[in-house]
C-alpha positions in Angstrom: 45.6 157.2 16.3 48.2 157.0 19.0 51.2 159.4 18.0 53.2 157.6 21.0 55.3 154.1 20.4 56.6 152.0 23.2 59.4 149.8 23.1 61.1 147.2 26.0 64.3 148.2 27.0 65.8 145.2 25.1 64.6 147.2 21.9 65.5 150.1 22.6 69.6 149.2 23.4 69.1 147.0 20.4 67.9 149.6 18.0 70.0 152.0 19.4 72.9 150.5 19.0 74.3 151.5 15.9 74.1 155.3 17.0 76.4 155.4 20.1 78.6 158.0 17.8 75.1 160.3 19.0 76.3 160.8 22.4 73.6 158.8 23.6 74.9 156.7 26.2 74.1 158.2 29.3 70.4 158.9 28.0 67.5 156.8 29.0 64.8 156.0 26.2 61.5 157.5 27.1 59.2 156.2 23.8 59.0 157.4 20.5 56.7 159.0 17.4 55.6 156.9 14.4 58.7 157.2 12.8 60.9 155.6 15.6 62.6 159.1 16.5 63.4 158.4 20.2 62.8 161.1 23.0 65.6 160.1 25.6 66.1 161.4 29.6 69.4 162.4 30.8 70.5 164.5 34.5 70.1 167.6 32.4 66.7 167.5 30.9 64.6 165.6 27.8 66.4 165.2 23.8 64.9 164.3 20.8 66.6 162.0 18.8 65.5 162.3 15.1 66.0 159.1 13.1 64.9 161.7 9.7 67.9 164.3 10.5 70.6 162.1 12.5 70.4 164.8 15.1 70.3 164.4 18.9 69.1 167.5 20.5 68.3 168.9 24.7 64.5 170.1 23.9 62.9 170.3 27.6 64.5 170.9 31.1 62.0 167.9 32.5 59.5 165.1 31.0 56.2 167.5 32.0 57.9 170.0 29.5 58.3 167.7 26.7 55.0 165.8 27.2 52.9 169.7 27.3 54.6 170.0 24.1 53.5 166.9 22.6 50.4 167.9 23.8 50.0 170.6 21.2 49.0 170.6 17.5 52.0 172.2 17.1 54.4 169.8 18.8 52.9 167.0 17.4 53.5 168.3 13.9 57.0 168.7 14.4 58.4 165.6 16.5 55.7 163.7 15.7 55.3 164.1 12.1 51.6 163.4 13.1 49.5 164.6 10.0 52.0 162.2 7.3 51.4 159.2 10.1 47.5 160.0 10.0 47.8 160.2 6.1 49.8 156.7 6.2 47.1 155.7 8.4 43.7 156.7 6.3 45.9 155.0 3.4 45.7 151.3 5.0 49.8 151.5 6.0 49.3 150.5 10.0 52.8 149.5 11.9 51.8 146.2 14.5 53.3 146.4 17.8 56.7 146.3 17.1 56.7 148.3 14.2 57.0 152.0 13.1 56.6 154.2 10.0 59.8 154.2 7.5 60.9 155.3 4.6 61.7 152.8 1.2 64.3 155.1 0.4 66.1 157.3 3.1 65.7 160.9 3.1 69.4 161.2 3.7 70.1 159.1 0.5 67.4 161.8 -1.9 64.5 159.8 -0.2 61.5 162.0 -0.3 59.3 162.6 3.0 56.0 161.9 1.3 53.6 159.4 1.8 54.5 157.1 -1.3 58.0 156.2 0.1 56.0 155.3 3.4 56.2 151.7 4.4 55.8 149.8 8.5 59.4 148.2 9.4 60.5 146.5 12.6 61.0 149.3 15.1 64.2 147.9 16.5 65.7 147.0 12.1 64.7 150.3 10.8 66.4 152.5 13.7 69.7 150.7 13.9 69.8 150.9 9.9 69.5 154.8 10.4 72.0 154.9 12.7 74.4 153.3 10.3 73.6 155.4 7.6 73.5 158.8 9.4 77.1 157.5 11.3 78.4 157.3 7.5 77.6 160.6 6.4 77.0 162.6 9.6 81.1 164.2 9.2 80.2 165.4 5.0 80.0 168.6 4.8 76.0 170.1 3.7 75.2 169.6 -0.2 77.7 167.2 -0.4 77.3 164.2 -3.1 77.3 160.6 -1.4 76.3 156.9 -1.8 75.9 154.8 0.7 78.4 152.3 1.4 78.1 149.0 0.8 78.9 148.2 4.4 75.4 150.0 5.2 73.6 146.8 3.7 70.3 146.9 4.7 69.1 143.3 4.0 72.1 142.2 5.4 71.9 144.6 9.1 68.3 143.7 9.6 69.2 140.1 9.8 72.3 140.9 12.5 69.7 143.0 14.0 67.5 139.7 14.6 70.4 137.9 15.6 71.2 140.5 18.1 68.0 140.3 19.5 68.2 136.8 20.5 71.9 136.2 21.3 72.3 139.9 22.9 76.0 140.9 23.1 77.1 137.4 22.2 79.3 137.1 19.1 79.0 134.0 16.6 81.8 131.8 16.7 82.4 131.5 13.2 81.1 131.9 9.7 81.1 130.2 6.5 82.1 132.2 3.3 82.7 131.1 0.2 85.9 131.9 -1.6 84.1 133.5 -4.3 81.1 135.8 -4.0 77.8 134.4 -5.9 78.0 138.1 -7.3 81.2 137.0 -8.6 80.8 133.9 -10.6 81.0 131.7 -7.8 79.1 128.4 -7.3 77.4 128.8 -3.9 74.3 131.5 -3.7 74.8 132.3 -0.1 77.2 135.2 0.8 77.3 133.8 4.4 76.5 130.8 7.1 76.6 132.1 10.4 77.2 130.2 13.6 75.9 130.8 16.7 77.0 128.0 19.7 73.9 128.4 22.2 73.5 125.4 25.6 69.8 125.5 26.0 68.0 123.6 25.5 71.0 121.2 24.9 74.3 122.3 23.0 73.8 123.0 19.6 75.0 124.8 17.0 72.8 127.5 15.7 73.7 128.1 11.7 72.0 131.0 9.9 72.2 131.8 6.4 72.6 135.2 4.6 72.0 135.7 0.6 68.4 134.1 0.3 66.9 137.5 0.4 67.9 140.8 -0.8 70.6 142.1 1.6 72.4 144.9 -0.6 70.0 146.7 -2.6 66.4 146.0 -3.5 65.8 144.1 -7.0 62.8 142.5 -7.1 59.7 143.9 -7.8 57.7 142.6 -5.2 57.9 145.2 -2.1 56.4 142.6 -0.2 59.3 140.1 -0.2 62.9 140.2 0.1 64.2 138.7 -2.8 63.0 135.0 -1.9 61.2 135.9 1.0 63.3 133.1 3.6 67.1 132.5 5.1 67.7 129.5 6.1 68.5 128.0 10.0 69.5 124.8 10.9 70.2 123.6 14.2 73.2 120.8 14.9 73.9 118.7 18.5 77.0 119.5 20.0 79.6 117.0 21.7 81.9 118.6 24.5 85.1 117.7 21.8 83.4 119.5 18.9 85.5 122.9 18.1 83.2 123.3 15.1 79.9 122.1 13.3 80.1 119.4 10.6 81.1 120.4 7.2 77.7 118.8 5.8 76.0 121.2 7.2 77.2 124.5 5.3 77.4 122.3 2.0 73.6 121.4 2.5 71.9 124.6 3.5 74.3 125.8 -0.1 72.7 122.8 -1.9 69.4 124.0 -0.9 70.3 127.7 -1.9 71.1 126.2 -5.8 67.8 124.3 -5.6 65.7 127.3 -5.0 67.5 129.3 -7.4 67.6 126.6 -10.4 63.7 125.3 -9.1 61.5 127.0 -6.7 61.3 128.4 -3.1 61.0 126.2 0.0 58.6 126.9 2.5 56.9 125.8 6.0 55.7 122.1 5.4 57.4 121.4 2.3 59.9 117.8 2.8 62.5 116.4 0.9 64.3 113.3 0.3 67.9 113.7 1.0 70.8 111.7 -1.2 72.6 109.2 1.0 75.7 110.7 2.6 74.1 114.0 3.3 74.4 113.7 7.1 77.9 112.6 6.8 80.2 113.9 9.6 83.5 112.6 9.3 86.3 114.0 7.3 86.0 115.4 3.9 82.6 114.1 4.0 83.1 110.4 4.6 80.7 108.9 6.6 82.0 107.5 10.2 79.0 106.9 12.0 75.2 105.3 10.2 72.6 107.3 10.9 68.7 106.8 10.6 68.1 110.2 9.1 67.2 110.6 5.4 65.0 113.1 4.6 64.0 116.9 5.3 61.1 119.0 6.2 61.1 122.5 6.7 59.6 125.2 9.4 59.8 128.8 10.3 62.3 129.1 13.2 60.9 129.0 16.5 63.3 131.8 18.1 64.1 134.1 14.5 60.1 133.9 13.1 59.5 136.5 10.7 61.6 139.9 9.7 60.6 142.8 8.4 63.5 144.3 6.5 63.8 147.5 4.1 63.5 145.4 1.8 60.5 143.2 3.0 59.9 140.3 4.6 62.3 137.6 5.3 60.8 134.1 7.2 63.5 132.4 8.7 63.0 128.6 7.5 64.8 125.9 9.7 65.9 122.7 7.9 64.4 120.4 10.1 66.3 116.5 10.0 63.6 113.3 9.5 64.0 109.8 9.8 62.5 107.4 6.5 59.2 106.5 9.1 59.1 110.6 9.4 59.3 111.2 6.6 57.0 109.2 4.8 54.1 110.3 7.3 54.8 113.7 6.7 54.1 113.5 3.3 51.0 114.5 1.7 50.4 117.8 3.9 51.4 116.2 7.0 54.2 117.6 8.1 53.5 119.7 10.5 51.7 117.5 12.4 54.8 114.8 12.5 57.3 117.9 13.2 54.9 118.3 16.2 55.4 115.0 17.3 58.9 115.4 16.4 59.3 118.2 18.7 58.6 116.5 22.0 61.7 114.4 21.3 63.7 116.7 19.8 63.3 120.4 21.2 64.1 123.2 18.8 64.3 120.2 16.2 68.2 120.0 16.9 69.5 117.8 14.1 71.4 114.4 16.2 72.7 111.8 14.0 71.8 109.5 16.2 68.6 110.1 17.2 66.2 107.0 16.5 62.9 107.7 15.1 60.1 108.7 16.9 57.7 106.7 14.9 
């Protein structure tokens, strides 16, 4: 097997991120072992950055120093971890390309380093999650007792993580919240809406949702999925005068939230009829403008795709706008052929009032 992963740059200051309390920044990534651990070059020689110990360490004066190392059985054992990767490897458990090995339960948290709490992660989620957890405990003193904070939430930082990947440093402009947590009696599942305000392709707004899968704790049983296995995206036009996205929006992708919960999970392909008023964009929900849309179909977002996350994997499902003539073509199985067609008109399916069919 290849003990040696290779990242872009963009991964590497994205999963690095969360450990610039490491005295990293004046360190250039170099690659890393199976378990993300990242050997860095600096003026002054090679480090190893250990993802499993939160250390950051000068090993080698020069890069032909650290690579002889990792040349031996013996190096390989001990940055590497190279006999529990080949013992991950002979068990089926093979990272893709962007992937490394990771443990279910970190062995900073009472994790054990064995090959049951082995499982692939996004290279880029399962670094930056270490780094938040190691930043939290790095000043305890040894042997002391802990629990990660809730503001380590690993669902939730995998899904900034994939946010952070395609926006970079840009902040969203806003969030939706309800009042009163799901957790804590209140009416709307999702904890969040987030709201990105991208140009291109045209000026949208970019709305992602958080509390369809599993983002503080694992409680399903399925280590496949995360909770529900989907967030939800939806993409609005946006005027010059807008300062903000429609209301609608947040009350829908929380009306879709309630349906899955009360009925069963949407996925790529599936449509639905929408009540009138849902596209409503004036005030307090009162129509101001007809529109020609009246249905839904659904499809995994074209720029967020599919995360891995600690807690397993999350698809991204855009709530895609149809007019009645879409709709009713994309019935029956259809659908992703019409969101094809769809698409030509309509790039990253950005939701416009009014847009005319395209049937």
């Amino acid at each position: 097997m290849n003990l040696i992963r290779e990242f872009s740059p963009e991964q590497y200051a994205s999963a690095l991120d969360a450990w610039e309390w490491a005295d990293i920044a004046d360190k250039v990534p170099l690659f890393a072992s199976p378990f993300g651990d990242v050997f860095l070059r600096s003026d002054d020689g090679c480090w190893f950055l250990s993802i499993l110990h939160g250390t950051l360490t000068r090993c080698w004066d020069d890069v032909e120093e650290l690579r002889a190392e990792l040349d031996t059985p013996e190096g390989q054992q001990r940055y590497l971890m190279a006999g529990l990767a080949q013992e991950a490897e002979r068990a089926g458990i093979v990272p893709a390309a962007k992937q490394i090995y990771d443990f279910k339960h970190p062995p900073v948290a009472g994790g054990p380093v064995t090959l049951d709490n082995i499982h692939a992660l996004d290279f880029v989620v399962g670094v930056n999650v270490a780094g938040q957890i190691h930043g939290q405990v790095k000043d305890l003193p040894e042997g002391a007792e802990f629990s990660i904070s809730t503001d380590v939430a690993l669902g939730w930082a995998a899904i900034e993580v994939a946010l952070h990947d395609l926006y970079g440093d840009t902040e969203p402009v806003g969030t939706f919240a309800p009042d009163v947590p799901y957790s804590a009696g209140g009416p709307d599942p999702l904890d969040a809406i987030q709201i990105y305000a991208p140009d291109e392709p045209r000026p949208h707004w970019h709305l992602v949702s958080f509390g369809m899968s599993e983002l503080y704790e694992k409680v399903t049983d399925d280590p496949e999925e995360s909770g529900w296995g989907i967030e939800f995206s939806i993409r609005l036009a946006r005027r010059p005068s807008d300062e903000a996205p429609p209301k609608w929006a947040a009350v829908l992708l929380q009306q879709l939230a309630r349906y899955v919960l009360a009925e069963r999970p949407f996925a790529p392909g599936h449509t639905i009829h929408c009540a009138p008023g849902t596209f409503n964009d004036g005030p307090d929900q009162e129509a101001d403008s007809p529109t020609e849309l009246a249905a839904l179909a659904f499809a995994v977002d074209p720029q967020l795709g599919v995360l891995d996350t600690p807690h397993g994997r999350v698809t991204f499902l855009q709530v895609v706008a149809l007019t009645e003539p879409e709709y009713g073509a994309a019935r029956g199985g259809n659908a992703a052929a019409v969101l094809e067609r769809v698409e030509r008109d309509v790039p990253l399916h950005i939701v416009d009032r009014g847009r005319p069919s395209v049937l």
